[in-house]
FIKOLZA-1660 file (N, C-alpha, C; in steps of 0.1 Angstrom, whole numbers, plus 5000, padded with zeros to 4 digits):
% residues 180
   i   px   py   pz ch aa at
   1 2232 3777 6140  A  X  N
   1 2236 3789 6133  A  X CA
   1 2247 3795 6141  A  X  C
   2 2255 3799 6134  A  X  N
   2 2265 3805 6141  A  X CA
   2 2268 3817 6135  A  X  C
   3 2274 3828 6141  A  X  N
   3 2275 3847 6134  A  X CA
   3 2285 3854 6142  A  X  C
   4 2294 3861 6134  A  X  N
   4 2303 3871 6140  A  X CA
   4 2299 3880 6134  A  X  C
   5 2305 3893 6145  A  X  N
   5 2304 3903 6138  A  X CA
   5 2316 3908 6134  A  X  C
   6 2329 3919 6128  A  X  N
   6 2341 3918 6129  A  X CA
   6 2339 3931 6121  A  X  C
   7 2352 3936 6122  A  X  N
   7 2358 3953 6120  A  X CA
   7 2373 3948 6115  A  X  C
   8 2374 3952 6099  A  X  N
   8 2385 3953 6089  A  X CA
   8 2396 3961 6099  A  X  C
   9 2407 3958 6095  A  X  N
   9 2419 3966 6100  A  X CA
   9 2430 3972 6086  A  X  C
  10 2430 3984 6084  A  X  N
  10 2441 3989 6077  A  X CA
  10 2449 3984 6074  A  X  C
  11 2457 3983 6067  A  X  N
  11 2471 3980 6066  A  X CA
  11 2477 3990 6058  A  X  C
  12 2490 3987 6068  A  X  N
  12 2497 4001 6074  A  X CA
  12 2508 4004 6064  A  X  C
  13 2504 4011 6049  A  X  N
  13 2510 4012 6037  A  X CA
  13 2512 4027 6031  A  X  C
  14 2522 4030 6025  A  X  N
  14 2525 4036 6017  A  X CA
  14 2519 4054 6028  A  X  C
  15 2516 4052 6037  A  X  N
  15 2516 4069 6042  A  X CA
  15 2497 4066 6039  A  X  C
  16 2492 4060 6034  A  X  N
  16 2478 4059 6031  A  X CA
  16 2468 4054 6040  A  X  C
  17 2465 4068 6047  A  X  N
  17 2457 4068 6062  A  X CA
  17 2445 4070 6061  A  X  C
  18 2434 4063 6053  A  X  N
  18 2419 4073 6059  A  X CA
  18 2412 4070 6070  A  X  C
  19 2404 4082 6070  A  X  N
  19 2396 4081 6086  A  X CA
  19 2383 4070 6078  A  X  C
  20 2382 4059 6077  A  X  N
  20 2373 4057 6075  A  X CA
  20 2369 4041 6085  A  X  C
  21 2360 4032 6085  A  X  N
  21 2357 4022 6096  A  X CA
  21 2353 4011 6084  A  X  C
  22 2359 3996 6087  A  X  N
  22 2348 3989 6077  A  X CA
  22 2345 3977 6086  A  X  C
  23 2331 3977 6086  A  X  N
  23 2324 3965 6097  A  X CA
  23 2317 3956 6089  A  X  C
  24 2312 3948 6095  A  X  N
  24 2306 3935 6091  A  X CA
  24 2302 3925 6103  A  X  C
  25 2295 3921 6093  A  X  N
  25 2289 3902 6102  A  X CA
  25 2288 3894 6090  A  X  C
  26 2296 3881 6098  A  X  N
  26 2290 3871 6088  A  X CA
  26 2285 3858 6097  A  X  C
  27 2274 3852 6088  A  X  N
  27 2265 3843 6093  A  X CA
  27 2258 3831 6088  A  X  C
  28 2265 3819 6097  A  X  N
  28 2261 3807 6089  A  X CA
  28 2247 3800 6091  A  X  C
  29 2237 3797 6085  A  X  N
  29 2227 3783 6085  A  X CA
  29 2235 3771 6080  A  X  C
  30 2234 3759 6083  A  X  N
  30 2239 3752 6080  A  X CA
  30 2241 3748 6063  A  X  C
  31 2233 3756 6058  A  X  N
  31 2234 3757 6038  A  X CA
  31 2236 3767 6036  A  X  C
  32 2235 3780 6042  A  X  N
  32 2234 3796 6041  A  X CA
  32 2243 3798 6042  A  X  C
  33 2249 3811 6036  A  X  N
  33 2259 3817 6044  A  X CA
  33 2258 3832 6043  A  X  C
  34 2256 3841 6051  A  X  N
  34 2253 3855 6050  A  X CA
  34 2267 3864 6050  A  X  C
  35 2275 3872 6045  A  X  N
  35 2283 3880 6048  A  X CA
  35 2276 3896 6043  A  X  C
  36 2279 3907 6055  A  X  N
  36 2273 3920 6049  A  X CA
  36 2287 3929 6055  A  X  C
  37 2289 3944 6046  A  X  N
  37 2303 3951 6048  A  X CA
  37 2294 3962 6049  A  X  C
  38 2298 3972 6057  A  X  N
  38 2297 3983 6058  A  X CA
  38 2308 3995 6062  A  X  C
  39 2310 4004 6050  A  X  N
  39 2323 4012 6049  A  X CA
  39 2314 4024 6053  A  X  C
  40 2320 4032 6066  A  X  N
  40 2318 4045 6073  A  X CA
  40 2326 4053 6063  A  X  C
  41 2324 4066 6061  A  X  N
  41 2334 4076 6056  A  X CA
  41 2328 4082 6048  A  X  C
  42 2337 4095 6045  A  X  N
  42 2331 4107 6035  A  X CA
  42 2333 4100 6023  A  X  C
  43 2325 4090 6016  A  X  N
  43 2320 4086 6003  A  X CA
  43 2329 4093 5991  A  X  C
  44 2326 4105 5993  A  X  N
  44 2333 4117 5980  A  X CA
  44 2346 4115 5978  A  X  C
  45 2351 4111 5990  A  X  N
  45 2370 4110 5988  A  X CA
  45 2370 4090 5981  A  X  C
  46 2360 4082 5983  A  X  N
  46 2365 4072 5978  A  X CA
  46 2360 4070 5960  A  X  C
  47 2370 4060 5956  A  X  N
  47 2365 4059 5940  A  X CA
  47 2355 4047 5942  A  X  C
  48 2342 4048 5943  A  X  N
  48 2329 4035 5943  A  X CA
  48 2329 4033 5924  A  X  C
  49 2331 4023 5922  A  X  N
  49 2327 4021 5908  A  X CA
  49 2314 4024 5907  A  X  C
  50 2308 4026 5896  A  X  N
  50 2293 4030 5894  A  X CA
  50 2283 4019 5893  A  X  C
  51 2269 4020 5894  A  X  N
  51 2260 4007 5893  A  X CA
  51 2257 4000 5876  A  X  C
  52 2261 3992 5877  A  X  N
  52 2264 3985 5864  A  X CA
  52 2245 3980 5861  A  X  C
  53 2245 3981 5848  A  X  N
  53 2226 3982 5845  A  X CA
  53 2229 3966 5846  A  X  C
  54 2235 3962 5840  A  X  N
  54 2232 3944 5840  A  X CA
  54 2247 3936 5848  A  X  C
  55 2245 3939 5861  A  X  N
  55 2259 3929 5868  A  X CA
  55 2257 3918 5856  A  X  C
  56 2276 3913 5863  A  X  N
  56 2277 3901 5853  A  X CA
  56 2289 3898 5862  A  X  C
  57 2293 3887 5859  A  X  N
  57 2306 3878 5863  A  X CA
  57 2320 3887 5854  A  X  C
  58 2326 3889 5867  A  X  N
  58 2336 3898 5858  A  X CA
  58 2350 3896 5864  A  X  C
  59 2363 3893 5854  A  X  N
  59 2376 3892 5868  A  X CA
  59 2384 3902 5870  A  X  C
  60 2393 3906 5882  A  X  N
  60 2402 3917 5885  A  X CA
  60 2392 3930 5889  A  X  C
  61 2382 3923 5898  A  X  N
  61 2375 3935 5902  A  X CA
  61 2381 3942 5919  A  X  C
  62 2395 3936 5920  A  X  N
  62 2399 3940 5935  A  X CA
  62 2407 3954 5925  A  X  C
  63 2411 3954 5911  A  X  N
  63 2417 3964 5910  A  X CA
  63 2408 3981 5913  A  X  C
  64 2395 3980 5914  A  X  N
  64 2390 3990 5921  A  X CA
  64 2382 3985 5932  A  X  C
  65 2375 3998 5940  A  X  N
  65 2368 3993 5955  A  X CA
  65 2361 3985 5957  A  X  C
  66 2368 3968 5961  A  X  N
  66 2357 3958 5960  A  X CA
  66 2361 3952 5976  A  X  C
  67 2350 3943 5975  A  X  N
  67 2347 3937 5990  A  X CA
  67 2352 3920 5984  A  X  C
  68 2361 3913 5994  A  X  N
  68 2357 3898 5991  A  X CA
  68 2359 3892 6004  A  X  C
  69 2354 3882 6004  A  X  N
  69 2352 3870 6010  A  X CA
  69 2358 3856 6010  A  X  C
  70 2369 3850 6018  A  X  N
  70 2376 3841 6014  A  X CA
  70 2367 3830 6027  A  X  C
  71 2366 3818 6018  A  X  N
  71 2363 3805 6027  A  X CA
  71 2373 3793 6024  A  X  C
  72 2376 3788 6037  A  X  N
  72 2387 3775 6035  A  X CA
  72 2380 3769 6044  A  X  C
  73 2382 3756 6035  A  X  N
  73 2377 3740 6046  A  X CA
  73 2388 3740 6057  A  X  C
  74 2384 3739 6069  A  X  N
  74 2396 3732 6078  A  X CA
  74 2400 3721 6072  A  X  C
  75 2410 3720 6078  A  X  N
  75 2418 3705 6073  A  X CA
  75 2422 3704 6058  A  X  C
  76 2418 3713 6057  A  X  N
  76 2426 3710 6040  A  X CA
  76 2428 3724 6033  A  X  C
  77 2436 3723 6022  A  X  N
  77 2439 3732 6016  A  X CA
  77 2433 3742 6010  A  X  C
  78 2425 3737 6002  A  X  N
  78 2412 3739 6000  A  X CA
  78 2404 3754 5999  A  X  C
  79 2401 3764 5991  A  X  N
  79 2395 3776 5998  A  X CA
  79 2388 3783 5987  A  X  C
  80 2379 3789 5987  A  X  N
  80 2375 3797 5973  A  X CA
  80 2375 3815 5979  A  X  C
  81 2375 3822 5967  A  X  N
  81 2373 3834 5973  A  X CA
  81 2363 3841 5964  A  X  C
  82 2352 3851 5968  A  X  N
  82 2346 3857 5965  A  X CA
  82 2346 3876 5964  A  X  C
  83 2347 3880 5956  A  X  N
  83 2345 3891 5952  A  X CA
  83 2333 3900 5945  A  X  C
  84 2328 3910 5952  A  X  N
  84 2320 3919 5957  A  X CA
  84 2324 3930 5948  A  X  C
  85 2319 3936 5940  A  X  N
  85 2321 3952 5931  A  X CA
  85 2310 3956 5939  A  X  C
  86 2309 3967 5941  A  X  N
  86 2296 3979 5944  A  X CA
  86 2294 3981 5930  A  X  C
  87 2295 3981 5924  A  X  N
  87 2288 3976 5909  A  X CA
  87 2277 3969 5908  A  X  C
  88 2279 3959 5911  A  X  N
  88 2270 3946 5915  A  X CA
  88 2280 3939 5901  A  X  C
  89 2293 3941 5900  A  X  N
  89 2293 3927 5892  A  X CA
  89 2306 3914 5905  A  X  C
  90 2308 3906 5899  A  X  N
  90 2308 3897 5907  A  X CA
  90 2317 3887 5904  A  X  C
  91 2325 3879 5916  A  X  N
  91 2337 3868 5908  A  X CA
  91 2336 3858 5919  A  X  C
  92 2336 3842 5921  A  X  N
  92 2337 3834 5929  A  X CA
  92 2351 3823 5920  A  X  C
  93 2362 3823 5929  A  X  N
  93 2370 3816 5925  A  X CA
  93 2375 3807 5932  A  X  C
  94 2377 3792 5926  A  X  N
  94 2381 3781 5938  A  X CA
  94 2395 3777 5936  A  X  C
  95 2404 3775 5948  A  X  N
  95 2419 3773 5942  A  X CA
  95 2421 3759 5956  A  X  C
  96 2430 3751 5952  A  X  N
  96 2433 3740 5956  A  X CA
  96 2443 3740 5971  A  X  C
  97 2456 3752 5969  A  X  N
  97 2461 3756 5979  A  X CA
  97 2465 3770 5979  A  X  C
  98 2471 3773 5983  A  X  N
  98 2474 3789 5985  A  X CA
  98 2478 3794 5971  A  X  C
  99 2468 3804 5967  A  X  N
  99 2474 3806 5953  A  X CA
  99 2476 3793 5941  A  X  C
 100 2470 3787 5940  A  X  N
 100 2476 3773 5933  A  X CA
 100 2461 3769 5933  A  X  C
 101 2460 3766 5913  A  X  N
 101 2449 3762 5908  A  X CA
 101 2435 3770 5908  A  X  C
 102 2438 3780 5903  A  X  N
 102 2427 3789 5902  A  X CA
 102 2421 3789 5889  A  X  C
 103 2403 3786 5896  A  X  N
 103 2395 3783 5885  A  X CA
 103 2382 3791 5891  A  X  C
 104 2374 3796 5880  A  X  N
 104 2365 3803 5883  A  X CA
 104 2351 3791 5889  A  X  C
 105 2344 3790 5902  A  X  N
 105 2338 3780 5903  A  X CA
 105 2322 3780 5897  A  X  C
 106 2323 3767 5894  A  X  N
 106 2310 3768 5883  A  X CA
 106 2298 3764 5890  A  X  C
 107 2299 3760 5901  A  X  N
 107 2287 3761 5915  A  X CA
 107 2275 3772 5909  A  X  C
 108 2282 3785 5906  A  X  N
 108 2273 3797 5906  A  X CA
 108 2278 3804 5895  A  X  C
 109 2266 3807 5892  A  X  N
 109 2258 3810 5876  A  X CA
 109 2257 3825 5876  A  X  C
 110 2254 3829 5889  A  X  N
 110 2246 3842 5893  A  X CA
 110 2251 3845 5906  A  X  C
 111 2254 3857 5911  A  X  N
 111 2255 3860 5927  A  X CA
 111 2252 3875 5933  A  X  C
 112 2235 3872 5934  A  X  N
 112 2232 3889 5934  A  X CA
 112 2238 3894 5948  A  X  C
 113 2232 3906 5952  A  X  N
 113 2237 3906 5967  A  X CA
 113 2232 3923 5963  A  X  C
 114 2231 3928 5979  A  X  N
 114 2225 3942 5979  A  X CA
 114 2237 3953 5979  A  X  C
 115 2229 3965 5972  A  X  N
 115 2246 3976 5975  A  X CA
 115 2236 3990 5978  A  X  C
 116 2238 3995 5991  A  X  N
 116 2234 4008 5994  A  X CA
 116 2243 4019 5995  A  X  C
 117 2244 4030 5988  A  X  N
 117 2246 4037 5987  A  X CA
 117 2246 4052 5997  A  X  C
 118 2249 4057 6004  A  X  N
 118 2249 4067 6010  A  X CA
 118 2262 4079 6008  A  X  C
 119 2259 4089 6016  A  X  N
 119 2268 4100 6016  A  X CA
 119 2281 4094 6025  A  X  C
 120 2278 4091 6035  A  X  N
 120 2287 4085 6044  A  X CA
 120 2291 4072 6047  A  X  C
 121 2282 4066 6037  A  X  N
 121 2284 4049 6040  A  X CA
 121 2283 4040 6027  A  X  C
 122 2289 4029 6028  A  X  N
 122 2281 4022 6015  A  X CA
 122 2279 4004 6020  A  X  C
 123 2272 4004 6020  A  X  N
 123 2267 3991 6025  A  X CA
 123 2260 3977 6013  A  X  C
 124 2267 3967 6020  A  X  N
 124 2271 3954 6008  A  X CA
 124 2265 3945 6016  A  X  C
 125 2257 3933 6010  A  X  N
 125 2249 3929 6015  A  X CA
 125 2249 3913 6006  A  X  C
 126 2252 3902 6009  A  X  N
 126 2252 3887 6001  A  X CA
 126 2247 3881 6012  A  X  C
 127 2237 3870 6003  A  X  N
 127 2236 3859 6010  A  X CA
 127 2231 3849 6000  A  X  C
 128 2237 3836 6001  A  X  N
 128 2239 3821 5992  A  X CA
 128 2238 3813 5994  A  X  C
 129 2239 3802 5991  A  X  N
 129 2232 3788 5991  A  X CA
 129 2247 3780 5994  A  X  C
 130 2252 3783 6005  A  X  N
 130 2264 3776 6006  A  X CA
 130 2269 3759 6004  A  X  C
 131 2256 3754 6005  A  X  N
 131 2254 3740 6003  A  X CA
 131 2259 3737 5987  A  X  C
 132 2262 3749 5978  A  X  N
 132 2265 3747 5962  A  X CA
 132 2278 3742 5966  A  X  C
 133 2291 3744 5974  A  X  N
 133 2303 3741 5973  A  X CA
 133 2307 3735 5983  A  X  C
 134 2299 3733 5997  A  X  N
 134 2304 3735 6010  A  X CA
 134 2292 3722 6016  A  X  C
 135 2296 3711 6022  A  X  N
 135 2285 3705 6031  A  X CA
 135 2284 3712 6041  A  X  C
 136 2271 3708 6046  A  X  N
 136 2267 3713 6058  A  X CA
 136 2270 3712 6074  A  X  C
 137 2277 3698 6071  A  X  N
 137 2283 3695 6083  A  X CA
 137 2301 3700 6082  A  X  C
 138 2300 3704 6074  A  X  N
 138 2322 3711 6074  A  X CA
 138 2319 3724 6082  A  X  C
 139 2332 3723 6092  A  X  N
 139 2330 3734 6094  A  X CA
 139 2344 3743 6086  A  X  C
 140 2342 3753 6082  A  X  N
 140 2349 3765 6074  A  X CA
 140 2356 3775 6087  A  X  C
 141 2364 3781 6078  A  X  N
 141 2370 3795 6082  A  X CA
 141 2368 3803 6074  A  X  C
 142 2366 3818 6076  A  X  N
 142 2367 3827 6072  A  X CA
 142 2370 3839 6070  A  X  C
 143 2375 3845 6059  A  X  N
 143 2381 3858 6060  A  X CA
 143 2379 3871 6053  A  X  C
 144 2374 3880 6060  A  X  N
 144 2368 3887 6054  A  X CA
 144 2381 3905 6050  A  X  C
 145 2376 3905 6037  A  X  N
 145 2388 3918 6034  A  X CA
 145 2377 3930 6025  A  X  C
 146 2388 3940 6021  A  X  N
 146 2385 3945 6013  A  X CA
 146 2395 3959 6004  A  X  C
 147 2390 3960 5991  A  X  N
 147 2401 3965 5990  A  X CA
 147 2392 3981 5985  A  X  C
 148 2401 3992 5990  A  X  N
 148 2394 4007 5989  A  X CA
 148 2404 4012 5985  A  X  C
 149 2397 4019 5972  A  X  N
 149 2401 4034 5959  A  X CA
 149 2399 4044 5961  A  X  C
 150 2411 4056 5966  A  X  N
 150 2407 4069 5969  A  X CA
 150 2405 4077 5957  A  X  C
 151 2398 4086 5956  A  X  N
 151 2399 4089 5943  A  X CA
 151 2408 4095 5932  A  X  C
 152 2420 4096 5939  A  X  N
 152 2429 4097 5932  A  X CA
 152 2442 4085 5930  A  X  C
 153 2432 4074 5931  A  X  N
 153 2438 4061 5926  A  X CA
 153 2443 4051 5935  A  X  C
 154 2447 4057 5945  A  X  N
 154 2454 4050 5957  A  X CA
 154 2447 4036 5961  A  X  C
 155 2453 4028 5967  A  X  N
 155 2447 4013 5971  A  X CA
 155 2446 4015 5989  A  X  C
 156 2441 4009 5990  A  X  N
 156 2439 4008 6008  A  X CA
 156 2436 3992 6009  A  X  C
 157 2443 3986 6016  A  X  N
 157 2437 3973 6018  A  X CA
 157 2431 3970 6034  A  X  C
 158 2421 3963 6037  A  X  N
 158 2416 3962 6048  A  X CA
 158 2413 3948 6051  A  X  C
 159 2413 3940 6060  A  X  N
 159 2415 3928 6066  A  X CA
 159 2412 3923 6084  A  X  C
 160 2406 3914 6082  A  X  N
 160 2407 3908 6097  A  X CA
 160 2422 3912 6108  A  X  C
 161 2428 3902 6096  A  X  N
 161 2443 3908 6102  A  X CA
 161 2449 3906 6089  A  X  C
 162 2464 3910 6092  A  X  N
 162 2473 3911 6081  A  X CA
 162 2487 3903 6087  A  X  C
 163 2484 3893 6087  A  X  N
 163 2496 3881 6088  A  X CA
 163 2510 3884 6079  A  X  C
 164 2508 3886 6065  A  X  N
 164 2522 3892 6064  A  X CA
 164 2532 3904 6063  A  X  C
 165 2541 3907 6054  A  X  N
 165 2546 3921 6054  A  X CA
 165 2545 3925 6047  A  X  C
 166 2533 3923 6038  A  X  N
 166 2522 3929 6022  A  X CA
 166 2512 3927 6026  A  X  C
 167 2500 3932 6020  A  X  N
 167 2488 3929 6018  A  X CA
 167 2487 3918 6011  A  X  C
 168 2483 3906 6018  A  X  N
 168 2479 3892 6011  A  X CA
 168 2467 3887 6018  A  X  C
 169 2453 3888 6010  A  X  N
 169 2440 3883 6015  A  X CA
 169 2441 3867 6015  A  X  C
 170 2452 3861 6006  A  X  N
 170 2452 3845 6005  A  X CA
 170 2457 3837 6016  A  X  C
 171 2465 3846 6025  A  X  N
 171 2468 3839 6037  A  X CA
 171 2459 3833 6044  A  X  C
 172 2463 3824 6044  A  X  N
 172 2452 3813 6054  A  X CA
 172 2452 3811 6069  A  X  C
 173 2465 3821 6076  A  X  N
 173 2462 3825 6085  A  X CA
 173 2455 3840 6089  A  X  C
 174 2445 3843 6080  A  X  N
 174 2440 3854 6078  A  X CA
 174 2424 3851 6082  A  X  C
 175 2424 3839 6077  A  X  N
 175 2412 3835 6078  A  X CA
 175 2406 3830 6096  A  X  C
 176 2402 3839 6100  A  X  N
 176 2401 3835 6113  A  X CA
 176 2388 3833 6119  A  X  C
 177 2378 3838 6116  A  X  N
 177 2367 3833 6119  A  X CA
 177 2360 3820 6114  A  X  C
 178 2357 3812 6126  A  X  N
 178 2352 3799 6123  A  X CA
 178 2337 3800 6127  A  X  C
 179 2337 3790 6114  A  X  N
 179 2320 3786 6119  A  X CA
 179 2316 3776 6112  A  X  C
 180 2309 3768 6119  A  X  N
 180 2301 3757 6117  A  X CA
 180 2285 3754 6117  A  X  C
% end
């Protein structure tokens, strides 16, 4: 088993400064894979989408406050990314190389995951059966982002790091955390 823990970084856009913190850990079994987010801050100033009665598979959910998750094989091009609504609805998409060949992956049917709700926090919680897309002996990279809606519409993007001179979560030198 292997587990990081890791703290999102800002990117440094448009005069769009909040005091807020976003942490996490993520954590492999060798079929498992656990990632959980946790956003610090006064709640009231961010736009949370509302809790959806029946999640569902849904796309373009980074255009409000969503959490994703990008995984790439070493050695190859290879990567899928996953997307997290505080909704609970949900997107897993597998692309061939950077941006190139995007298809929604049919691995998974379903991808529940927990969403707590607080005044000052909101906490996101997945864990999966990684063995649906990933052997157990590959070892992966990973990168964890996320994107936050003030509520007057504004975007914030947040990231391990920010390898380019935009916000691009598909950089694959973004993806830094390894684990096997």
């Amino acid at each position: 088993m292997s587990s990081k823990n890791f703290s999102l970084k800002h990117f440094p856009s448009a005069g769009i400064l909040f005091n807020y913190k976003v942490t996490g850990n993520v954590k492999r079994d060798p079929n498992t894979l656990s990632i959980s987010y946790s956003l610090f801050g006064a709640m009231a100033e961010i736009a949370v989408p509302l809790h959806a009665e029946i999640p569902s598979r849904k796309n373009n959910l980074w255009e409000e406050t969503c959490f994703e998750c990008f995984l790439g094989l070493i050695n190859s091009e290879q990567y899928w990314e996953f997307n997290l609504s505080p909704a609970g609805h949900w997107n897993v998409y597998r692309f061939k190389a950077y941006r190139k060949g995007m298809q929604e992956e049919p691995a998974f049917s379903s991808l529940p995951f927990s969403v707590v709700r607080k005044s000052d926090a909101l906490l996101l919680s997945l864990k999966f059966d990684l063995a649906k897309i990933i052997p157990a002996d590959q070892a992966i990279k990973v990168g964890a982002s996320a994107v936050i809606k003030s509520i007057d519409g504004k975007a914030s993007y947040w990231a391990l790091t920010h390898p380019a001179p935009q916000p691009d979560f598909h950089q694959r030198n973004s993806f830094i955390v390894e684990l096997r």
